[in-house]
Structure formats: C-alpha cells, structure tokens
N, C-alpha and C positions, 0 to 999 in steps of 0.2 A: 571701468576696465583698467585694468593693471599696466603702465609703462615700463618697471622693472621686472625681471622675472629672476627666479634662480632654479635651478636645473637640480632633479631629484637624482642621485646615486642609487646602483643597486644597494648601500647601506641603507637610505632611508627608505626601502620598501621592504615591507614585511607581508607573507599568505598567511592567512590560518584557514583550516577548517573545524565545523563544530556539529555536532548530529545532537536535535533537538527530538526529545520524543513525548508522543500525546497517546494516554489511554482512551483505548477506543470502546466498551462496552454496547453489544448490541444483545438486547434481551428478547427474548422468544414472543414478550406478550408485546413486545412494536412488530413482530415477525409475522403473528398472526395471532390477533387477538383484538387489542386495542383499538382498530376501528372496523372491527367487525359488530356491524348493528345488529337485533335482535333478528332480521328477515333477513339478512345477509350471506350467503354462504361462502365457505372459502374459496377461494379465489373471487371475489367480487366486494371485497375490502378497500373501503375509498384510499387506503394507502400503496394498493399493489395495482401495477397498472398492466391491462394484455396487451397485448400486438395483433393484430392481422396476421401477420405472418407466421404467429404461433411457433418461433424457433424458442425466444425463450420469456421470462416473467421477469418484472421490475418491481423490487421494494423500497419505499420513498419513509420515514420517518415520519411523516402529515399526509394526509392527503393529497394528493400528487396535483389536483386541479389547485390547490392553494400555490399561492407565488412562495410563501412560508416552506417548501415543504422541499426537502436535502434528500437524493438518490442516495442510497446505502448501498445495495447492490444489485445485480442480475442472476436470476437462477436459472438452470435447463439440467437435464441429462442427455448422454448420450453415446454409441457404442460401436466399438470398430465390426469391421466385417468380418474379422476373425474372432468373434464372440460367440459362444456358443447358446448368445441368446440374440443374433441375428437371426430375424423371420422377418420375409422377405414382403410375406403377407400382413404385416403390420401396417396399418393404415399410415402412419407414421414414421415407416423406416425409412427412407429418403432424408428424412429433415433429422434424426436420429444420427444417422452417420456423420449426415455433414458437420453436425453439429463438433461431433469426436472430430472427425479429420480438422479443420478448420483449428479448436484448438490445439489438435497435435501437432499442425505444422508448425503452426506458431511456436508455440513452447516448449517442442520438441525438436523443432526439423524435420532433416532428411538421413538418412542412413547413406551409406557409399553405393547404392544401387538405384537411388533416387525415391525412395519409396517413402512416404511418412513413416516414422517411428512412430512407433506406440508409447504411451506411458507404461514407465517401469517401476515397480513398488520401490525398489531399493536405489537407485537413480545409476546405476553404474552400466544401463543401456545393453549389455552383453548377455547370449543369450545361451541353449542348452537341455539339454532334453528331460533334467533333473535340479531339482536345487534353486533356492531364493534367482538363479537369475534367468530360468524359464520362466516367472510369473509374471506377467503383464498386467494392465490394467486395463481391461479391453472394456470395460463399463463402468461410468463415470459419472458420477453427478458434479456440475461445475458449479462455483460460487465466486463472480467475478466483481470484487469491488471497487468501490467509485474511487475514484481521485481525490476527491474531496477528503475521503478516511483515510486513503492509505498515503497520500500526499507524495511523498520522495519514493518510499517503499515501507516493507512491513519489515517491524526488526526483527531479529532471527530471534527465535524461543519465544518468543510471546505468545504466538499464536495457538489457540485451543476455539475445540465449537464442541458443543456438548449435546447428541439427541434422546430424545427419550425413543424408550423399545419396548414402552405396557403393550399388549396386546391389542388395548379398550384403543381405538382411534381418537373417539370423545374426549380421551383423558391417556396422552399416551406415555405422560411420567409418571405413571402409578402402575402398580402392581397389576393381575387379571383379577386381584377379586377391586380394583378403583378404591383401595386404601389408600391412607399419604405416604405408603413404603416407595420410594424414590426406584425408578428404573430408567437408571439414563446408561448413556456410553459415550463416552469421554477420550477426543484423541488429540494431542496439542504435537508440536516440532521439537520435541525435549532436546534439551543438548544443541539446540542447532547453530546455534552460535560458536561452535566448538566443530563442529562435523556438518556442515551444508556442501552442495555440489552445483559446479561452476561448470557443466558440461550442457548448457541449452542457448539457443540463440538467443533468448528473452534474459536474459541474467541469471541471476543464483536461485537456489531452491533447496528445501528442506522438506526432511520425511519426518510423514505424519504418521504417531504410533498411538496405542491404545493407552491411555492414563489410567491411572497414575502410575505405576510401574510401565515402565518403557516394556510395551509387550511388541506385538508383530507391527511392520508396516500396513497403514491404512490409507495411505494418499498421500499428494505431494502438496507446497504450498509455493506458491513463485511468489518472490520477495518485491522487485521490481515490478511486476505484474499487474500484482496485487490481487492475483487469482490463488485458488483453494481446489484441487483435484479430490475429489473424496469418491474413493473406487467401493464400486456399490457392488462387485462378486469376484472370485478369484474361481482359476484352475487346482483343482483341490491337487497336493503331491501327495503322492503316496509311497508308499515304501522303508525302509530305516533309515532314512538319509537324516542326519541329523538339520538338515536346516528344514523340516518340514514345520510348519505353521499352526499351530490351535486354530487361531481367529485370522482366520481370511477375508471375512468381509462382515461389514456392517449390515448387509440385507439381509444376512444371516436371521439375525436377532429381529430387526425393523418388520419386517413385511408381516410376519404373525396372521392376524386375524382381517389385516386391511384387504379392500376391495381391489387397493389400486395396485397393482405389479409394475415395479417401475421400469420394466426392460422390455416385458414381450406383451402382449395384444395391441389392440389397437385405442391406448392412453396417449394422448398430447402431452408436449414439451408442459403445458399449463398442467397439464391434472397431475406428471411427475411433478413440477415443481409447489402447487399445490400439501400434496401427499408429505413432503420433507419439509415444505416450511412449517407443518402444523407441528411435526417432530423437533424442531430447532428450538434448543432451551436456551441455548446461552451459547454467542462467539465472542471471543474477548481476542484484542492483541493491541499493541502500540504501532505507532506510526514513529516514520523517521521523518524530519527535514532538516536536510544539508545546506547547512549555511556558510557560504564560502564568505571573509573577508580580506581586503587586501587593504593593509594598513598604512599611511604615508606620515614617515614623522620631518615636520615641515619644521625648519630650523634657523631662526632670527639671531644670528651672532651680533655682537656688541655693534660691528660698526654694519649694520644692515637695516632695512627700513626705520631708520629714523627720522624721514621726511615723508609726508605725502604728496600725491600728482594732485589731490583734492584743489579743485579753486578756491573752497572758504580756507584753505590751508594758509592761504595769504592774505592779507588784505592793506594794500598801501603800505607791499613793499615787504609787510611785517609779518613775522608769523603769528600766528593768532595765541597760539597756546604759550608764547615765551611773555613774562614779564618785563626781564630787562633784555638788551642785546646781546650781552655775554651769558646769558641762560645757555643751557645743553637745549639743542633739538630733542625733540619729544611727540610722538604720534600715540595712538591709540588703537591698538589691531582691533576690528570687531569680525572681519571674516575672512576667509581662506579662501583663495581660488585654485583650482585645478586644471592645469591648461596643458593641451597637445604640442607634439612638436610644432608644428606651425602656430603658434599659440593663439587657438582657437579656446577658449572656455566651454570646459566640459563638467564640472559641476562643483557647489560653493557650499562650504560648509560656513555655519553663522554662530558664532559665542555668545555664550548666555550672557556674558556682560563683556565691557571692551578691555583693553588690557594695556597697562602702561609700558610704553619701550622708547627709551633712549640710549645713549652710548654707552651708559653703566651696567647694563642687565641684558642677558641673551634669553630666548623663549625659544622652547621645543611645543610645536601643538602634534598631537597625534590625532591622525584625520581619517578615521577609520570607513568604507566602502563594504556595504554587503550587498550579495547577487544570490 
C-alpha cells in the first residue's frame, strides 16, 4: 500500500473511444438443414427449439440440449389490425397481433394520440392517402438476434438476408423446373451508414431495400436492437403518382406453390416461422463493440519516488540497493496504483519488467483502462 501519492490533472487523463467489428455469417443450411435428420421434419431439428406458448421459434447453431450450443436468433410473424389480412377467425389471431403490437411498441412507440404506431417502409412515420408515406408495414416477419452476434449493435450497411422464391418448397433456391438456376431475393440497408433514421425509442434504424440495385423499401433493421422487420405484404398504390412501387412485398414472389400462407388461416407462429426459415439462404452483417478507454499518464519527475516505504528497502539503517553512502537513491517501479480521493485502491496495473528510477531520469507510464 502506497504512503506517497501524487494527484492526476485533467492533463494526465486522456477518453478514447474505438468501435471494434466482427463478421457475422449465418448460412441457410445451420438455419435449416444441418441437423435435420433423415425422419426429422422441419421444425423439429435438434437445433430449433418450440415453446409452449407458440408466440415465436428459437434458432441455436448446435443442438440447443448441447451446453456447446450459441442462440442465433428468434423467429415469429405478425400483423396489425389494420391488415387487410386480419381474420378474426384465425385460430391464431390473438397471438398474431400481439406479437406486431408488442414489437411496435417497442421500436416504434406511440404516436401523439397514444396509439401504437405502425411500422413504416420508409421510416419518416407521416402519413397520407397517397404516395411512399401511406404504406405501412401492417405484416411482418420478425428476425430478433441474440446479443451474443450483435453485441453493441449491428453496423450500419452491413446487413443483408438473402431468401430463395423457387416455387418447389423441397428446393426453394432453384428454379420451378429444380434446376441449379439460383432463385433468391436479396435485401440489405445499402447506404445506411450515410442515410439511417434516429426517430424510434429503441435507437437508430435502416431501410431495407431490394439488392443489388437499391430498388423499393422491404423492411427496417434496428441497429441497437438487433432486430430485422421484413414486411411480408404492402397496400398496393395505385395511380401515376410517381412514388408508386414495383416490388412491394417479398410474399409477393415467396408464397408460390407453398402450403403455408404466412398471414391468414389458421398456421402457428411455428409453421410461419418454419415455412421462412426453409427460404433463408444466407444473413450476413458485422457487429460493433464499443470500446471506451480512459488513459492515465502517470509521471515520475527526477526528484519523485526515488525511495521506497518497502521494509527490505532498508536493512541496518542501509539502503539495500546503494553500494557506497554517497551513491544516488535508486528504486525499481514494477507496478502502478490507482487510488480514489480518499485514497482507497481501485485498481493496479503490473510491468512486464521493473524499471530503474533515480534522480537522474523521469518516467511517464501510460495506464490505459477499458470498460
């Protein structure tokens, strides 16, 4: 324990911060594929786990009963009541709604009338009887990742998920006659590190368009979230308005020749989530973690710890490290302390080897801190 102290200035403390990023590849045959055994059917893949409560499905990288085995993400759909694929007789509309409101509270809020906002293709919330800011996203397939992948948050532009739209369910990145001719569709956040939007209580978010050429809005992604809104139908505009839309929705192309309708009868959150994870070919993005450090440069002038409080520091009188009596005092630094005002030790950094200091030489250590 240190009996001298010297007192750090705002000069000797330095902030930084640093954003660290990790590619994140998740590929379609860990999605659904990979531990599906030969009598296995989908959704009953030792790596996708149900629920009792059937709101929504969980995908694990191993087998989820393995201690080995990392949550990737959670899947569900689900749809506001002003959808025009609200039916009331769907065995599963209740759990369906809630599903939509619950995320729209969250990552949307509330509007000035109290009411959940709806997700908006283009994120600018404002509404209109015509034109890119009538359309809503009143149906939604949610893709909410773990913490684990997206760590801090997801960086902006990175993010892309790729599904296939064959007709054949069996084989739904190929063509209707099950040739190798590739039938995916492709929607990433392009530009969004340049153009994202700061108006949701959960943080920042980016629109998700059709790739490779930036075509229409297909969903949002929240950065902080670490959630992925991919809107599964639109309100068709009509008219010559010039913002009208080609490509409105993904279910558009997807649904085809499948059994499963992901909005109206009476399908589970499981058989939606099911039905899209067999479509999922590929999601790629990087993660961020923010690394704050706060730096202290600790500073031994010539006439500053040249003695230690050490007991072997003496012995009969003498100091141990001096040869003759008229030698210069002389210590050996090996570690830093960090101490509160009341100087309480709060934490010790240790050098790789110890360091000579007497009256002839000053030493600066930089004592860097990360949180």
């Amino acid at each position: 324990m240190a009996t001298i102290y010297k007192t750090l200035t705002n000069n000797d403390i330095a902030s930084t911060r640093t954003l660290l990023h990790e590619a994140i590849p998740v590929t379609g045959t860990i999605v659904s594929g990979t531990y599906k055994d030969n009598n296995t059917s989908l959704g009953n893949e030792r790596n996708i786990k149900n629920y009792s409560h059937q709101m929504f499905q969980s995908v694990y990288d191993y087998p989820y009963l393995s201690s080995s085995a990392n949550h990737i993400f959670d899947l569900t759909v689900g749809y506001a009541t002003s959808s025009e694929h609200n039916n009331v007789s769907d065995t599963y509309h209740d759990k369906k709604v809630n599903t939509y409101n619950q995320m729209a509270q969250t990552l949307m809020g509330y509007d000035h009338t109290g009411s959940i906002r709806l997700f908006d293709r283009d994120g600018d919330l404002s509404g209109g009887p015509v034109g890119k800011n009538a359309d809503k996203i009143n149906e939604a397939l949610f893709i909410n990742f773990s913490r684990l992948l997206v760590k801090d948050e997801i960086k902006k532009g990175s993010f892309s998920i790729t599904f296939g739209t064959g007709s054949l369910f069996a084989n739904p990145f190929a063509d209707g006659n099950n040739t190798a001719a590739a039938s995916t569709y492709k929607i990433g956040d392009t530009n969004a590190q340049n153009d994202y939007k700061i108006n949701s209580p959960c943080g920042e978010y980016g629109i998700l368009y059709k790739q490779p050429a930036k075509g229409d809005p297909q969903g949002l992604v929240f950065y902080q979230a670490g959630i992925a809104v991919i809107a599964l139908s639109g309100t068709a505009i009509t008219g010559s308005t010039a913002d009208a839309w080609t490509d409105r929705a993904i279910m558009d192309s997807l649904i085809g020749n499948d059994a499963l309708d992901l909005l109206t009868g009476s399908y589970s959150q499981e058989a939606n989530a099911n039905a899209w994870r067999n479509r999922i070919q590929n999601i790629s993005f990087n993660n961020t973690v923010e690394l704050n450090s706060t730096i202290y440069f600790c500073r031994a002038n010539h006439n500053e710890f040249n003695y230690s409080s050490n007991p072997t520091y003496i012995s009969g009188s003498q100091i141990q490290v001096k040869n003759e009596s008229n030698d210069l005092p002389v210590t050996y630094i090996t570690s830093v302390g960090l101490y509160s005002a009341d100087n309480e030790l709060l934490a010790v950094a240790k050098l790789s080897e110890p360091l000579r200091k007497d009256p002839t030489n000053e030493i600066t250590l930089r004592v860097r801190l990360d949180y």
